[in-house]
Each structure stands twice: as C-alpha cells, then as structure tokens.
BALOBA-1460 file (C-alpha; in Angstrom, 3 decimals):
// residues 261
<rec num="1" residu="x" x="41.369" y="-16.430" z="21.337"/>
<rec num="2" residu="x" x="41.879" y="-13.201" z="18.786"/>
<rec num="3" residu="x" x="45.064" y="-12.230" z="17.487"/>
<rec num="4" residu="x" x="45.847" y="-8.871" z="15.152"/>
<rec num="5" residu="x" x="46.193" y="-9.967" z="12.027"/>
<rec num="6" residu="x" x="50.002" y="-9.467" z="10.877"/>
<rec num="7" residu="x" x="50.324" y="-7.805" z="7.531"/>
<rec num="8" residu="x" x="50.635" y="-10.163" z="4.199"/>
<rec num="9" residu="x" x="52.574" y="-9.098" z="0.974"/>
<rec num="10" residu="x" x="49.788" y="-8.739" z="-1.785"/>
<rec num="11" residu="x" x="50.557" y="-8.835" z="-5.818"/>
<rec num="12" residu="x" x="48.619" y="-5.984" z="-7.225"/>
<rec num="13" residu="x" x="47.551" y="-8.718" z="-9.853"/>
<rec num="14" residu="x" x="45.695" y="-10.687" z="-7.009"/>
<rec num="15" residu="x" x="43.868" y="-7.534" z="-5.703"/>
<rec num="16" residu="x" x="41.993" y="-7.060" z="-9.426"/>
<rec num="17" residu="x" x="41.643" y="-10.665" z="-10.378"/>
<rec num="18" residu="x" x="41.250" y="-14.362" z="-9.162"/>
<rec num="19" residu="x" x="44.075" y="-16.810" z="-7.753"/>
<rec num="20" residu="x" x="45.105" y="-19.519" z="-11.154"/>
<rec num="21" residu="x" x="44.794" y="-23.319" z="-10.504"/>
<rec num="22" residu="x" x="47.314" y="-24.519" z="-8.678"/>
<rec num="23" residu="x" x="48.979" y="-27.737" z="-7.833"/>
<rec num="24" residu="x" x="47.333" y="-30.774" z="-5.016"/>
<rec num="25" residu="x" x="46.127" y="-28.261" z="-2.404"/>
<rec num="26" residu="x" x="45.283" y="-25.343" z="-4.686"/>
<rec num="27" residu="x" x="42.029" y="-23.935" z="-5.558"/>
<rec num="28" residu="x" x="39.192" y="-25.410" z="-7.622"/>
<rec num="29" residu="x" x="36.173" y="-23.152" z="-9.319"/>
<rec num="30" residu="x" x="33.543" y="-25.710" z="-8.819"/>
<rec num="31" residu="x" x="32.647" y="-28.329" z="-6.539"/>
<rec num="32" residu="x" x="29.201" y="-31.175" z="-6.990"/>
<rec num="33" residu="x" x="25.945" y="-30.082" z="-5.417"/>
<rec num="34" residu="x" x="25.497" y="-33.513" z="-3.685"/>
<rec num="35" residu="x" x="25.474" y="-33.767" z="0.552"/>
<rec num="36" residu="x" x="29.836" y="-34.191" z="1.151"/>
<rec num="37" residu="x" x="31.024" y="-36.778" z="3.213"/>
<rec num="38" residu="x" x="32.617" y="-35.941" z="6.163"/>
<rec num="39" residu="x" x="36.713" y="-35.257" z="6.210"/>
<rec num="40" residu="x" x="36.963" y="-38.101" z="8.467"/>
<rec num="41" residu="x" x="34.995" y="-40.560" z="5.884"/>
<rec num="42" residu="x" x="37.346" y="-39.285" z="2.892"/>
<rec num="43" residu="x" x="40.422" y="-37.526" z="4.206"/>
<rec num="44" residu="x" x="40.007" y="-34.221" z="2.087"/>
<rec num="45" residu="x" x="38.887" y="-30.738" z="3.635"/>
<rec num="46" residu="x" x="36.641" y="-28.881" z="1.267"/>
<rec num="47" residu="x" x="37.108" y="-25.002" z="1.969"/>
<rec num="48" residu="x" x="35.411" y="-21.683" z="0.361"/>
<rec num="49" residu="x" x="37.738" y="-18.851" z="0.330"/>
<rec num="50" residu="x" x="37.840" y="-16.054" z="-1.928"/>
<rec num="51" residu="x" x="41.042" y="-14.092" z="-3.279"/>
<rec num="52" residu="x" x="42.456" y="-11.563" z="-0.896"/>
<rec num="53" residu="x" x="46.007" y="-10.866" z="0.895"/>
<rec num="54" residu="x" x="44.327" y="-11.193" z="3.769"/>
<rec num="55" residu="x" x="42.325" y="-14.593" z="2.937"/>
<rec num="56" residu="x" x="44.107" y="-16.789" z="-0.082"/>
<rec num="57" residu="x" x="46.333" y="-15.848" z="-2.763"/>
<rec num="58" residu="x" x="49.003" y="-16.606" z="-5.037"/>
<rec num="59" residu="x" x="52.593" y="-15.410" z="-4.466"/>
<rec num="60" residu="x" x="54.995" y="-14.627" z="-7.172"/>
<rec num="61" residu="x" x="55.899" y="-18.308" z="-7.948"/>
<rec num="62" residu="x" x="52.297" y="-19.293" z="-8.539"/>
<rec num="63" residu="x" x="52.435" y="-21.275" z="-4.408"/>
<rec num="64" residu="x" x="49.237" y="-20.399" z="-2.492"/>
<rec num="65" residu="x" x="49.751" y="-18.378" z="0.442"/>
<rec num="66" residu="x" x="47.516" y="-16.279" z="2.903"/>
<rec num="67" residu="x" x="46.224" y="-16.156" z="6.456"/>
<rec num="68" residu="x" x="43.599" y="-18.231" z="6.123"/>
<rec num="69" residu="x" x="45.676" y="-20.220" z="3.640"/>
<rec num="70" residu="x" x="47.926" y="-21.093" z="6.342"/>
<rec num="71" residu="x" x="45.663" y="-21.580" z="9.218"/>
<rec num="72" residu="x" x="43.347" y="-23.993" z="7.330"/>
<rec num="73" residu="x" x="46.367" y="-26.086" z="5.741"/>
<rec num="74" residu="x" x="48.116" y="-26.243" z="10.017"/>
<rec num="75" residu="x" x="44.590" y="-27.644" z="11.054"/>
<rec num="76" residu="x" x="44.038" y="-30.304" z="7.996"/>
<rec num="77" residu="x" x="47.217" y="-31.114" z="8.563"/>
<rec num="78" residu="x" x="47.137" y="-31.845" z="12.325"/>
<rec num="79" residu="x" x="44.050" y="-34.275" z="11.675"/>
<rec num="80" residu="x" x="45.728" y="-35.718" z="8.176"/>
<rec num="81" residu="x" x="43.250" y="-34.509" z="6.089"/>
<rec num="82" residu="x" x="44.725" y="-32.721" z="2.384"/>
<rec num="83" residu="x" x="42.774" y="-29.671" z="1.622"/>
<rec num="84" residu="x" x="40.588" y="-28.902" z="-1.794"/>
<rec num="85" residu="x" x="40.094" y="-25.379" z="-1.998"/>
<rec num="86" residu="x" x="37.136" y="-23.542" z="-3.858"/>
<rec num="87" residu="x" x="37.553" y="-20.309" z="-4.989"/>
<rec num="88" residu="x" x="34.847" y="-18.031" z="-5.033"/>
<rec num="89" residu="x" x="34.553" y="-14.243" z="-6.354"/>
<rec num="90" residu="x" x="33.207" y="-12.261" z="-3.579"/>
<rec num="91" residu="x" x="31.864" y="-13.192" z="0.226"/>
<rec num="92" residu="x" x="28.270" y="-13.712" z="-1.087"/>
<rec num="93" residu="x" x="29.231" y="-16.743" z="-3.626"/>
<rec num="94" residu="x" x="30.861" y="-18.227" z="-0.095"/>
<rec num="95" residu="x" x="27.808" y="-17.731" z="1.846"/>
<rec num="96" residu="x" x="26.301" y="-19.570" z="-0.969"/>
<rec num="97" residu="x" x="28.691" y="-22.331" z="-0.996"/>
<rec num="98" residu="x" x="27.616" y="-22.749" z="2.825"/>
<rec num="99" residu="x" x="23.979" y="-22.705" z="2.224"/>
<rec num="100" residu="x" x="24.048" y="-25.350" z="-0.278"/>
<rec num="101" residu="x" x="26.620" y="-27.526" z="1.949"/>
<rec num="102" residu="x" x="29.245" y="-27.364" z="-1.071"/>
<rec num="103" residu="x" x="31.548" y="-26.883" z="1.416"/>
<rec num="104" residu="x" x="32.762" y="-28.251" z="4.976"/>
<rec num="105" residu="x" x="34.646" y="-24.867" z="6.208"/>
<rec num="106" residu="x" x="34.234" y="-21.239" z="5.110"/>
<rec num="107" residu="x" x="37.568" y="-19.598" z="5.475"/>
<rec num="108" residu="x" x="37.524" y="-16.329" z="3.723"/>
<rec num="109" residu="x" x="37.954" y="-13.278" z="6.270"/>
<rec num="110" residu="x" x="34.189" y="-13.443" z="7.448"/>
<rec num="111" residu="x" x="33.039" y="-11.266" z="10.555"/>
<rec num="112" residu="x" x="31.145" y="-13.391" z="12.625"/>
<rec num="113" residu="x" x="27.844" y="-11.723" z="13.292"/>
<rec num="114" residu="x" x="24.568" y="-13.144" z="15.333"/>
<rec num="115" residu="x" x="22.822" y="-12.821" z="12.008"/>
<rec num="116" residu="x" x="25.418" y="-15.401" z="9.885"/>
<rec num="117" residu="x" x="25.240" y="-17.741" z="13.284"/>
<rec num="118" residu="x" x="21.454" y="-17.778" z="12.877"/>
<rec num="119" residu="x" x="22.409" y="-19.388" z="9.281"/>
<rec num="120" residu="x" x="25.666" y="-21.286" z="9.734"/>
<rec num="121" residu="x" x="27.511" y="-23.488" z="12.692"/>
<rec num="122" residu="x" x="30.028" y="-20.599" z="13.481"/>
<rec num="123" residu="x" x="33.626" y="-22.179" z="14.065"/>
<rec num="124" residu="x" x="36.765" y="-20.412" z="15.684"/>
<rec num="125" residu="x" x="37.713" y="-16.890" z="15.832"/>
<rec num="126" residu="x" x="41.288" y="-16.000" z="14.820"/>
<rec num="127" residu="x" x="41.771" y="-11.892" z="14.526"/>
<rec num="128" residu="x" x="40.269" y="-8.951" z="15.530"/>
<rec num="129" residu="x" x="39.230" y="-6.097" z="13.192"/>
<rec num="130" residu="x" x="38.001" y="-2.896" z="13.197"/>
<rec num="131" residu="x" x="35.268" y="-1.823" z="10.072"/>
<rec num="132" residu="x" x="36.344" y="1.249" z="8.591"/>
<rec num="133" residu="x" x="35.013" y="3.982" z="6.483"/>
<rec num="134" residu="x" x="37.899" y="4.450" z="4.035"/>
<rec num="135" residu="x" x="38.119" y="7.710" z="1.646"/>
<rec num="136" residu="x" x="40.435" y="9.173" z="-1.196"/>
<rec num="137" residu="x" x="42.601" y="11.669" z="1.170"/>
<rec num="138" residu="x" x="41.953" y="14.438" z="-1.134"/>
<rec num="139" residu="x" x="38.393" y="14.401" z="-0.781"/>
<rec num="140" residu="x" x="37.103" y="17.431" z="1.229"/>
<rec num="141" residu="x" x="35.347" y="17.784" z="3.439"/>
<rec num="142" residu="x" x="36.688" y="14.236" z="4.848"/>
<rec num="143" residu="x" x="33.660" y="12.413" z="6.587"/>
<rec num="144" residu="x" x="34.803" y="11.895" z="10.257"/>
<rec num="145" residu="x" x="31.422" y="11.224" z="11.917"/>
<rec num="146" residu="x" x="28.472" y="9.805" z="11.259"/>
<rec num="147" residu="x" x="26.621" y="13.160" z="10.837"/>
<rec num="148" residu="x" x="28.279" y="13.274" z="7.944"/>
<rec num="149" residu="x" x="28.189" y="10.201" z="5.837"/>
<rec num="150" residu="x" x="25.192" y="11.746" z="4.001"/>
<rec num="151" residu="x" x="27.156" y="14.112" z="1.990"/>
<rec num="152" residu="x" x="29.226" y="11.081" z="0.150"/>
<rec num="153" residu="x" x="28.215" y="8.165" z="-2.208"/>
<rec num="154" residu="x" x="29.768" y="4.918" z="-0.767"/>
<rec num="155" residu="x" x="29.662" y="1.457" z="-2.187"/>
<rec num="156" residu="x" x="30.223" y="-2.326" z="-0.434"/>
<rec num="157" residu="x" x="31.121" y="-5.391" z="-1.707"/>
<rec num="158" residu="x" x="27.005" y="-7.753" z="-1.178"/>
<rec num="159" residu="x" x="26.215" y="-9.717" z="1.463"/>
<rec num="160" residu="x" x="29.361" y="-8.518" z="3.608"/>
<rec num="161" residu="x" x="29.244" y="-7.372" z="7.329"/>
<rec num="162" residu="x" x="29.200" y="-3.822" z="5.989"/>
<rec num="163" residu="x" x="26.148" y="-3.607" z="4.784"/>
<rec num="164" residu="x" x="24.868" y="-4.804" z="8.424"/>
<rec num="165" residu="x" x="27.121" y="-1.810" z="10.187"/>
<rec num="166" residu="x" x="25.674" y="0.830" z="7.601"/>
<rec num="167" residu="x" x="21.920" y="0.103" z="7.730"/>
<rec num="168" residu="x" x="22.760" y="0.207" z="11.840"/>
<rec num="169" residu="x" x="23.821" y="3.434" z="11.262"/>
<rec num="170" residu="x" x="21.191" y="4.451" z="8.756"/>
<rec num="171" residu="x" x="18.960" y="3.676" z="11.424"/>
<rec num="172" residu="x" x="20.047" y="6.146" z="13.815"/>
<rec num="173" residu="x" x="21.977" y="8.734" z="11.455"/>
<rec num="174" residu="x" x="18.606" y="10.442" z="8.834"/>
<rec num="175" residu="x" x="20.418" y="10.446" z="5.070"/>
<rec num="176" residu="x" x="23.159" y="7.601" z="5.158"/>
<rec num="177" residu="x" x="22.702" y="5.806" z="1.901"/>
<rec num="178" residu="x" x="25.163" y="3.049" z="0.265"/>
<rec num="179" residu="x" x="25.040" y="0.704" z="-2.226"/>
<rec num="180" residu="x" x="25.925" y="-2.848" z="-2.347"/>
<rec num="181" residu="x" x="28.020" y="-4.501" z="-5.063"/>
<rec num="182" residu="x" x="27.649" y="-7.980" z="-6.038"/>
<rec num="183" residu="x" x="30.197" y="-7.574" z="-8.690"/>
<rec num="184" residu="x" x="33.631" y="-6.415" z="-7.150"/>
<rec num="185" residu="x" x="35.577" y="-7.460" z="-3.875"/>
<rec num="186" residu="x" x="36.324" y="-5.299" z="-1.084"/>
<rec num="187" residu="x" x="39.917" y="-4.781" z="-2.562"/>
<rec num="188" residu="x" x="38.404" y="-3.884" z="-5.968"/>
<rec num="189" residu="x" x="36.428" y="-0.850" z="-3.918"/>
<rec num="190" residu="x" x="39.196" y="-0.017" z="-2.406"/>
<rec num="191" residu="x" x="41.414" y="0.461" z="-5.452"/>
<rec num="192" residu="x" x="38.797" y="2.623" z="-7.016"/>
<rec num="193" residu="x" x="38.222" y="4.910" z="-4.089"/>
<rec num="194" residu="x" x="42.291" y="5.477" z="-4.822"/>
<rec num="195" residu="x" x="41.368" y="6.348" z="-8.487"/>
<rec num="196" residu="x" x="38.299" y="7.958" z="-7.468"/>
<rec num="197" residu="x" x="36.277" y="6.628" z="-9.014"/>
<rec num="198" residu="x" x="33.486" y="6.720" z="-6.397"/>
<rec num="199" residu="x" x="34.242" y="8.509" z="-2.807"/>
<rec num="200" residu="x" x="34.344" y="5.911" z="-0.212"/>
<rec num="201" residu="x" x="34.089" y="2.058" z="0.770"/>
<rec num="202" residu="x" x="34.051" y="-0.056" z="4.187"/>
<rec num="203" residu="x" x="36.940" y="-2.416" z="4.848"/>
<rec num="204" residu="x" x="37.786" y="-4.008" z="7.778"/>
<rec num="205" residu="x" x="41.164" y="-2.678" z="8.980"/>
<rec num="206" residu="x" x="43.520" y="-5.614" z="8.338"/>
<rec num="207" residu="x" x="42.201" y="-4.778" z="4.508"/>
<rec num="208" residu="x" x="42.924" y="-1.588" z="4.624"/>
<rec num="209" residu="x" x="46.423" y="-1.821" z="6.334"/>
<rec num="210" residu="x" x="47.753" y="-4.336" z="3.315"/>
<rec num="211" residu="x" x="45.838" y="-2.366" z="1.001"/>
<rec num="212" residu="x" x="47.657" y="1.389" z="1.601"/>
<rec num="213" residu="x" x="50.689" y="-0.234" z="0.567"/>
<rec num="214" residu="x" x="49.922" y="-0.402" z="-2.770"/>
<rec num="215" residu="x" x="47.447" y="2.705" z="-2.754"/>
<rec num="216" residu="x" x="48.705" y="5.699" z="-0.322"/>
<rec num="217" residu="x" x="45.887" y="7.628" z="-1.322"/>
<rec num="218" residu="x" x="43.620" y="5.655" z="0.605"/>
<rec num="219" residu="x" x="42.514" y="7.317" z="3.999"/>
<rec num="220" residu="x" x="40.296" y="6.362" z="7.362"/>
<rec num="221" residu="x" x="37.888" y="8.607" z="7.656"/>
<rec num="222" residu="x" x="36.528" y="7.074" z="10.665"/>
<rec num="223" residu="x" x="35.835" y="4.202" z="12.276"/>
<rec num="224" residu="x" x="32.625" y="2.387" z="12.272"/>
<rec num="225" residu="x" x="32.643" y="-0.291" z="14.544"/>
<rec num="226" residu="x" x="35.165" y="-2.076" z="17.259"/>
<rec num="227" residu="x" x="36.602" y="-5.561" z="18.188"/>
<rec num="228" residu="x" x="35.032" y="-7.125" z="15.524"/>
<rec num="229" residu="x" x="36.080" y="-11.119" z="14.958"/>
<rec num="230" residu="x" x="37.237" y="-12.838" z="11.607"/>
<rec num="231" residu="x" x="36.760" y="-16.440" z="11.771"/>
<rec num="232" residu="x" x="35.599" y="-19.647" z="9.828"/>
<rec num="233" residu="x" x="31.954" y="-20.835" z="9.193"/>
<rec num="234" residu="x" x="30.384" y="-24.590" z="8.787"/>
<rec num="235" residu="x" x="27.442" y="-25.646" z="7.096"/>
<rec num="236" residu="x" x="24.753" y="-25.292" z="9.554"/>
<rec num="237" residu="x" x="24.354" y="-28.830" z="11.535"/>
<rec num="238" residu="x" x="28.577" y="-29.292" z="11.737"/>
<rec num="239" residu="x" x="28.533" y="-28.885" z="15.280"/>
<rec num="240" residu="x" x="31.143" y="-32.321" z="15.156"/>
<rec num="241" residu="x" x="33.907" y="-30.431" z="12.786"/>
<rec num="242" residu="x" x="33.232" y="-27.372" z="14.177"/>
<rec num="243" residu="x" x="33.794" y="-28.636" z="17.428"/>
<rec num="244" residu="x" x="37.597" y="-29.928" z="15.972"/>
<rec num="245" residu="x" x="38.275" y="-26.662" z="14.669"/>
<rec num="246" residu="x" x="37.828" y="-24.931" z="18.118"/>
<rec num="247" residu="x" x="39.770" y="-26.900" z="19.658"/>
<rec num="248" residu="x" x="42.921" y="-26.896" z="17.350"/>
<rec num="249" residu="x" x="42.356" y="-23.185" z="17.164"/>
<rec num="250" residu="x" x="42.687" y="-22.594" z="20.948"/>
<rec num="251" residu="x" x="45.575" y="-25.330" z="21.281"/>
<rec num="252" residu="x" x="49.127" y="-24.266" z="21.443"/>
<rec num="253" residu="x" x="49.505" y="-25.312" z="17.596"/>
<rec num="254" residu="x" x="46.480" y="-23.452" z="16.938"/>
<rec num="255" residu="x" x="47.898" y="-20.990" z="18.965"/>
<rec num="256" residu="x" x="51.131" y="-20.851" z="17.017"/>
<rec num="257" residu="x" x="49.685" y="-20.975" z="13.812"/>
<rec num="258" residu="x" x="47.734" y="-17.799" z="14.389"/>
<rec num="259" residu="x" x="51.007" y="-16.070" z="16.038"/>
<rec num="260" residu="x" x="52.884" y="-17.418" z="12.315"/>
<rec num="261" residu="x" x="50.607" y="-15.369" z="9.876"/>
C-alpha cells in the first residue's frame, strides 16, 4: 500500500548541508566493511539514509525527524530492535552502502525501479511520487513538453531514478541532454535552479512540494513520469528481513505509521 507523502517542515540549514551526530538512535558517518549480523542476532537495525525533509533530518533542537525517520524507528521498534543510522551524502553513496552489505535497510526516498530490484532485495513501498522537471519561473520559454527539453541545460543528482526517466526520454525525444552530479543532492539542485544558477533539475514531487516553501521561484514545468513508488531497499539475498518489513508495512501499525508522517 502507497500513501501521498504529507509535507515535512525543512531547516534551510539541512537542505545545504548534512544532519550533526546525534544522541542513541542518531546518525553515524561510517560503518565496518565486514558481513553484519542479522537484527535478530544483535538487536540493532543498521539503516542508510541521506539528509532530506523528505528522508532524515534534524529539527531545530538537534532531535532527528523525517518520513523515513519515523517509519524505520515504528518498525525497529515493533520487533525491539534500536536503530544505528548511517548518513550518507547523496543516493549513490546509499546504493553503495547496499552493494557492499554495510547496511541491513536502505531508507532514503529511493524509487523502486526493475533496474535497482535486479541489484537489491526490494522491501515495502510507502508513497507515491510523481518525477518532475522543475524550472526557475522566470525562465522563458518554460519547457512544458518533451519537444522541448533540448533548448535547456539540466542537471541530476548520480545514480538517482532521474537519470533512468531522462535517457528514456532521450531515447525517443532527438537533443535531450543532462548531466549527472555526484557532488550535490537533489535539494542542492533545486536551490540553485531558484538562484539560477543552471535552468532546471528533476525532483520527485514530494521534493519539490517541501522545497517551494523555502524557494517560490521554483516552478513544474512538466511532468515526467506517474505513480512512481518510494520505498526501502535490502542487501540483495535479505529476502528474511525484507519479508518483516512487508509485513509491518501493510499491517494496521504499518498502516498508521505511514498515515502519521
């Protein structure tokens, strides 16, 4: 089950830089390389996440807070588990974190795609987005179809599901071009298209929606895609925890827990 994501109050300090340690269930930077024993064995989650209102951040008192913040810390608490977050810079370093098996759960606002399932044991859903070509709303002409994402420069955070949507559309659309970004989040691009300082990004909508807030400059130009799912990842092979997850996820305190954020 997918749920519209409800909106989340966002420091503009969190949008240009990472969360701060915090206190038992906070975030770490760095995690050993070794194989991790199962939650069950040890009684501690180990989650990737990245900063991001609509993810994991800090609020004004330094406490973590965020979607995925909030859905992870219902579940570990449902099996008694305590949580360990690992906080990474950008979607790619999470993918990474999965790859090597650094982590047990990816929880950072990741589209699940056939391509990332290929890689990873894909977990639960929990909200449904919409990908987004977002432009200053001074810029003219504005882009609003395909036919003419040619005429702008756009930029995307790496590894992301954007750079899967644009290359579709590449594919069928002669001219599209984009780069990708290893270097600065989705919120970074985002902020910059408000300065201007290039012309447009992609952000899935639940983004964008916390994001206009602080920048009213920011405008859809279109959209690129439809009912797209956020949801967590596993290391590939966790069909056992993944299996958990579903289940809390699609039972009434799973339920409830997605209704909360």
């Amino acid at each position: 089950m997918t749920h519209a994501l409800k909106g989340a109050l966002l420091p503009l300090i969190a949008i240009m830089a990472g969360c701060s340690q915090g206190e038992s269930e906070t975030a770490s930077t760095h995690k050993p390389a070794e194989q991790l024993a199962p939650p069950q064995e040890t009684g501690v989650l180990e989650v990737a996440t990245r900063n991001g209102a609509t993810t994991y951040y800090l609020d004004r008192h330094q406490n973590p807070i965020g979607p995925e913040f909030s859905l992870v810390s219902r579940f570990a608490e449902s099996k008694g588990w305590t949580v360990n977050w690992t906080m990474h810079d950008s979607t790619a370093e999470v993918l990474q974190a999965l790859e090597a098996g650094n982590t047990h759960l990816a929880a950072a606002g990741l589209t699940h795609l056939p391509s990332r399932t290929e890689r990873f044991t894909r977990g639960p859903a929990h909200t449904e987005i919409t990908e987004q070509l977002v432009c200053h709303r001074d810029m003219r002409p504005m882009p609003r179809k395909p036919e003419s994402m040619p005429e702008v420069s756009i930029a995307v955070t790496a590894d992301s599901s954007y750079v899967e949507t644009l290359n579709k559309l590449a594919g069928v659309h002669k001219g599209i071009t984009f780069t990708e970004d290893d270097g600065r989040t989705t919120e970074v691009l985002l902020s910059e298209v408000a300065e201007q300082d290039i012309d447009c990004t992609v952000a899935d909508s639940n983004i964008v929606q916390v994001m206009r807030r602080h920048f009213p400059h920011l405008e859809v130009a279109m959209n690129l895609t439809q009912g797209n799912n956020l949801g967590w990842y596993l290391p590939a092979g966790s069909d056992d925890l993944a299996g958990s997850t579903r289940e809390w996820m699609n039972s009434t305190d799973g339920d409830e827990a997605i209704g909360y954020i």
